[in-house]
N, C-alpha and C positions, 0 to 999 in steps of 0.2 A: 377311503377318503375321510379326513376331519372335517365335517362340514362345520362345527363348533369351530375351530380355526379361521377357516374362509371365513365366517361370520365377525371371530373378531376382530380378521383382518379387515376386515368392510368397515368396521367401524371404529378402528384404529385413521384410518385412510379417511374415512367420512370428517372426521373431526380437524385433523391436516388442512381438507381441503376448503374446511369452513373458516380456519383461520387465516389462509392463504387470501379468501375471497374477500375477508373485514380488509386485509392488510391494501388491500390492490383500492379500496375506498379510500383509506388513509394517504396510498401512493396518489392518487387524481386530486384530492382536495390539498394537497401540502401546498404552503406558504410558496413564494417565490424565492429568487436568491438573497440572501443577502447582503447588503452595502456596506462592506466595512470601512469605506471612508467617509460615512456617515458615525460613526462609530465614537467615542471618545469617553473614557478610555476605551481601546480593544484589549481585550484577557486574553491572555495567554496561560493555557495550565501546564506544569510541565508534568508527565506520568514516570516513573522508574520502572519498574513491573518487574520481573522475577530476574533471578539469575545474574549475569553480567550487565543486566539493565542500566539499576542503578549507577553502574561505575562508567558507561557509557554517557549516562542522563546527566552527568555532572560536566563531561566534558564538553558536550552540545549546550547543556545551558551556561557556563562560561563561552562560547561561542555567539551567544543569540542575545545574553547582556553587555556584549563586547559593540555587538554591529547596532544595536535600539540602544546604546547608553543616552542617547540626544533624544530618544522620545522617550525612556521609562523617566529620566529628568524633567520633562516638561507633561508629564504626567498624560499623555496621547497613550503609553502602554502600559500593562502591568504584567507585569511575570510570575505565578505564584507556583507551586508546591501542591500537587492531587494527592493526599495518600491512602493508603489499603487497596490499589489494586494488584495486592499479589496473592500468591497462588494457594498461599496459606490463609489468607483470609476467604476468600475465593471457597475456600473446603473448608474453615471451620463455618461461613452461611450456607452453604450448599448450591453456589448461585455463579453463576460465569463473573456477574457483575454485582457485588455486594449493593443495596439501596440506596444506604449511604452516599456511597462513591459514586453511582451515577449521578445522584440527585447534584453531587460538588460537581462534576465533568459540565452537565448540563449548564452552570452558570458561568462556564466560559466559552467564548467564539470559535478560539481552534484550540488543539493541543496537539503536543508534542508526544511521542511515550514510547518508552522504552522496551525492548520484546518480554514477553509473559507467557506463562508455558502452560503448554493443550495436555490436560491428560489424557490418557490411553491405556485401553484395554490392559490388565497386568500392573499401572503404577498404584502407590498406595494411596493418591488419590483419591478423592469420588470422580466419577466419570460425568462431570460437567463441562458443559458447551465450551469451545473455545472463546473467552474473553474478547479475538477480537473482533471474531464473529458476533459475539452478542453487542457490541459498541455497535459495530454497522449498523445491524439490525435497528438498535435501540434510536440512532440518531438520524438513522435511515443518510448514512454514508454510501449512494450508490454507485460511486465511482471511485476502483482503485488506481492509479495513476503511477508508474513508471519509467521514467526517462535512464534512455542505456545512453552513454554518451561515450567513444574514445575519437574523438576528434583526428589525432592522427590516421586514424584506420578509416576515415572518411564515415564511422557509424554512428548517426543519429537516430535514434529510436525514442519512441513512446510509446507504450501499451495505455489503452484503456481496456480494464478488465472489472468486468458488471460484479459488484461486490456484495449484494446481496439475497439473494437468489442462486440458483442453483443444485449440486451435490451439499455445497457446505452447508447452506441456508436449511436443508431438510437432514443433513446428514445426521443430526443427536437421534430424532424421528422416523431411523425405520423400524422395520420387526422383524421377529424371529418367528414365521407365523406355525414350524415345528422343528422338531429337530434335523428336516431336511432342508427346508428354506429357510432361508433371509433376504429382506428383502429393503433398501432403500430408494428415497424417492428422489426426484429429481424437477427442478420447478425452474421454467422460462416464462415471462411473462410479456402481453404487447408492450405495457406502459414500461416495464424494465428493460427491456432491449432499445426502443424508442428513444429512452433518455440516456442510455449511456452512448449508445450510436450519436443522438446528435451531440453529445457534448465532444465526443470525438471529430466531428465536424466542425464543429465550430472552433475547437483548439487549430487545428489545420487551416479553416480562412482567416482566423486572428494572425496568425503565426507565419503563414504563407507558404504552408506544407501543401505540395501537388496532389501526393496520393495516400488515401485511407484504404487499407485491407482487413477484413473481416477473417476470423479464425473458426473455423467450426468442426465440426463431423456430420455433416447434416447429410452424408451419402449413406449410414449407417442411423444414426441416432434423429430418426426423420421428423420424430413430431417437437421436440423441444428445441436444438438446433435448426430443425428446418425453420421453426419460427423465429427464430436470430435472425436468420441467414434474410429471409425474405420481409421483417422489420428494415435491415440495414439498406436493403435495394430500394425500400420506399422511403426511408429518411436521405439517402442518395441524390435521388432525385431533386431535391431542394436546394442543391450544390452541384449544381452542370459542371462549372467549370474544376471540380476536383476529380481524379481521376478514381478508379474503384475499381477491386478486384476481391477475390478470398480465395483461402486455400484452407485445406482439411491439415489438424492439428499434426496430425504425423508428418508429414509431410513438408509444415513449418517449421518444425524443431529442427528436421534437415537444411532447411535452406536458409536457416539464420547462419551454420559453419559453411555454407555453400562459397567461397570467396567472390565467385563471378557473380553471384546473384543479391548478396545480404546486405549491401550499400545501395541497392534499390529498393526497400522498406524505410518509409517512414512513421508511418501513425497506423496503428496495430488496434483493433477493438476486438473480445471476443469472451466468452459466456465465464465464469466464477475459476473452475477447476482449470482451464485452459490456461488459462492467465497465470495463477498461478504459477505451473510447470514451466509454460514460455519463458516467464520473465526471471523467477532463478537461470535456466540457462544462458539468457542472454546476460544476467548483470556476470558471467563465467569471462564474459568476454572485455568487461570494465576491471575486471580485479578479484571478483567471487561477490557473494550473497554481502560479503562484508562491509561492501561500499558504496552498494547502491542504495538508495531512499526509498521512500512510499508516501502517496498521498491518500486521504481519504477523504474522498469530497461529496457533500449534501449541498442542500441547499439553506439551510439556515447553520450547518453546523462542519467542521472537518477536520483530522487528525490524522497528521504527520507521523510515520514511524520506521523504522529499521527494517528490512522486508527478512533479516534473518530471527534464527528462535533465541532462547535464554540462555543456550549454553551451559545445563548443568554442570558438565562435566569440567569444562573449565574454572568453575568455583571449586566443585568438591577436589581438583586438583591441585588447587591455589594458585592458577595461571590468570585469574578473572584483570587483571589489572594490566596485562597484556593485549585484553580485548580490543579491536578496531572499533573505535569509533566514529570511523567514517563514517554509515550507513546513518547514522541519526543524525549526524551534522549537515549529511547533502539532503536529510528529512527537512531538515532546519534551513536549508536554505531554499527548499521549496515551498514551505511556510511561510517565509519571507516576502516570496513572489508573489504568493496567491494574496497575501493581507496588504498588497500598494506598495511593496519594496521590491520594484524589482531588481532595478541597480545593486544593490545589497545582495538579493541573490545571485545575481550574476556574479557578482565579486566570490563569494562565499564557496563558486561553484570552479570558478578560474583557479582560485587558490589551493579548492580540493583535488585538480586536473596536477597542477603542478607537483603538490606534496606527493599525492599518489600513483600518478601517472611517470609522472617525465623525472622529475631531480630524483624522487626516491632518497632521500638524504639519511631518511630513517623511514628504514624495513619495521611493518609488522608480521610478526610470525605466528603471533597469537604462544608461544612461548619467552624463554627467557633468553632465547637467540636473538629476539627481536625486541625495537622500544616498545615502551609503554604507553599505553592509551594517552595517558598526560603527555607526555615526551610528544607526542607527535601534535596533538592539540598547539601546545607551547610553539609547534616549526607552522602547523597553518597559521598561526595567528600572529606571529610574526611575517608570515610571506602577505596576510590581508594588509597590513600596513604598508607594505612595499607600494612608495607612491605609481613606479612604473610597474603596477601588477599585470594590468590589460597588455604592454606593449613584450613583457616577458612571457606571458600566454601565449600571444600570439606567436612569439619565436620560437615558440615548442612545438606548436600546431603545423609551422612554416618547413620545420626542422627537416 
């Protein structure tokens, strides 16, 4: 036995848990929400980030200066341009998140951003934190947010998935305490369960959703999910009239394809890594990873983005310009909702139901079989004009 090991593993772990314990002070004293219609101007920053970003970033903010031209004119918004968060700057500071660049993120309200790439074990990288793990972290975003929508299949979904905390939140942080173990850590907290549960509740009595279901493994993984699990039954209780249930993570991924069962889920809460995995499968069910959005919500702070990656391969191919730009655009229209437009996002969201869903008029392939990110931009944004857009939605949902 290494007892030299054990030892530095105690004190690798000691240090973890000292910064854990500052963080959970910062978590109980933070500021309340935000007012943005108290706001004037509100900032908007837009992010590009690695890869096929960029080429997406340009067709969402043509998008989002289309639907605010009436308030970036009357000076209520402004839409500016973040730059250096890519991945090459990223590794020439050694940093998830360049100084700079957070210090510019910070002096805007929401933003927008484009996917940016995690390195990993083997790239020529440095092997720093994922980018957008360190934004959460940094603006303490602790609410990821997800809507699956195909209306015709009768499935409406929301995930809230607790975003910072977790596998990810400790994942840079574990050790290799010799050559036989390794070992990561794993971090649930009262106040981090507490507050993404009720905000999950509270979307559901705004919204008039019946029933919230919590996602765990807390049959297996008892101490950290079991304290999900049993946060979620006492923040429950403050909402009699909603209904509540949970199911263990395997077991969800089944019954989202279940046909008789998965039109009976509505509002989905459940710990960092789960969420994840759940909600790539389910956007499988809207179109793939390419179409669905993300939100990322704090309380003073929150950022909208593509829930898929950068797509190297598609640049080094020279397909980048083929890329779906869905996913940032229905970011963009959930940004909309959250900042007092909701109308707007609604529009934004009917529009993208149609182009994507029902007319299909132009196929993306993500190749040269298929339009182009622009081409397809150019047919939503033409269909949001269409004065009878809501009564053409509904004839597709009707269909």
């Amino acid at each position: 036995m290494d007892k030299a090991a054990i030892e530095r593993a105690k004190e690798h772990f000691g240090k973890i848990l000292e910064n854990q314990m500052n963080r959970m002070e910062r978590v109980k004293s933070a500021p309340d929400w935000i007012d943005y219609g108290k706001i004037k101007p509100l900032k908007i920053g837009l992010l590009g980030g690695d890869g096929i970003g960029p080429i997406i970033a340009k067709d969402a903010k043509r998008v989002l200066y289309f639907l605010l031209k009436d308030e970036i004119k009357n000076g209520k918004v402004i839409i500016h341009d973040i730059e250096g968060l890519t991945i090459e700057n990223r590794a020439a500071c050694n940093k998830p998140i360049p100084d700079d660049v957070l210090a510019e993120i910070k002096k805007y309200h929401v933003t927008l951003k484009g996917p940016t790439t995690t390195p990993r074990k083997g790239d020529p990288w440095p092997n720093i934190e994922s980018c957008n793990v360190a934004v959460r972290k940094e603006l303490d975003l602790f609410a990821n947010v997800r809507p699956v929508r195909i209306p015709k299949q009768g499935i409406d979904w929301i995930f809230f998935r607790e975003n910072t905390e977790d596998l990810y939140a400790l994942g840079p942080y574990g050790i290799e305490v010799d050559e036989d173990i390794a070992i990561d850590f794993r971090l649930i907290s009262a106040p981090g369960a507490d507050r993404i549960c009720r905000l999950a509740f509270e979307h559901a009595k705004k919204n008039g959703r019946a029933r919230v279901t919590c996602v765990t493994k807390a049959n297996v993984v008892k101490t950290t999910d079991g304290r999900f699990l049993e946060n979620f039954y006492r923040i429950a209780k403050d909402y009699p009239n909603i209904q509540v249930d949970d199911w263990y993570i395997d077991i969800m991924t089944a019954k989202l394809v279940d046909e008789k069962r998965r039109r009976d889920f509505q509002v989905m809460v459940l710990p960092n890594l789960y969420g994840d995995i759940l909600t790539d499968e389910a956007a499988e069910f809207q179109g793939g990873v390419g179409t669905a959005g993300s939100a990322n919500i704090g309380k003073q702070y929150a950022m909208f983005e593509a829930i898929h990656g950068s797509a190297p391969r598609m640049v080094q191919e020279g397909r980048a310009q083929f890329a779906d730009p869905a996913s940032m655009i229905r970011a963009a229209a959930m940004l909309l909702s959250h900042i007092g437009f909701p109308e707007k996002g609604k529009s934004l969201e009917m529009a993208l139901d149609i182009c994507g869903q029902y007319e299909k008029k132009l196929a993306i392939t993500g190749r040269s079989t298929g339009a182009t990110g622009t081409a397809f931009t150019d047919y939503l944004m033409e269909t949001l004009q269409d004065p009878k857009l809501k009564g053409r939605w509904e004839a597709y949902v009707k269909a």
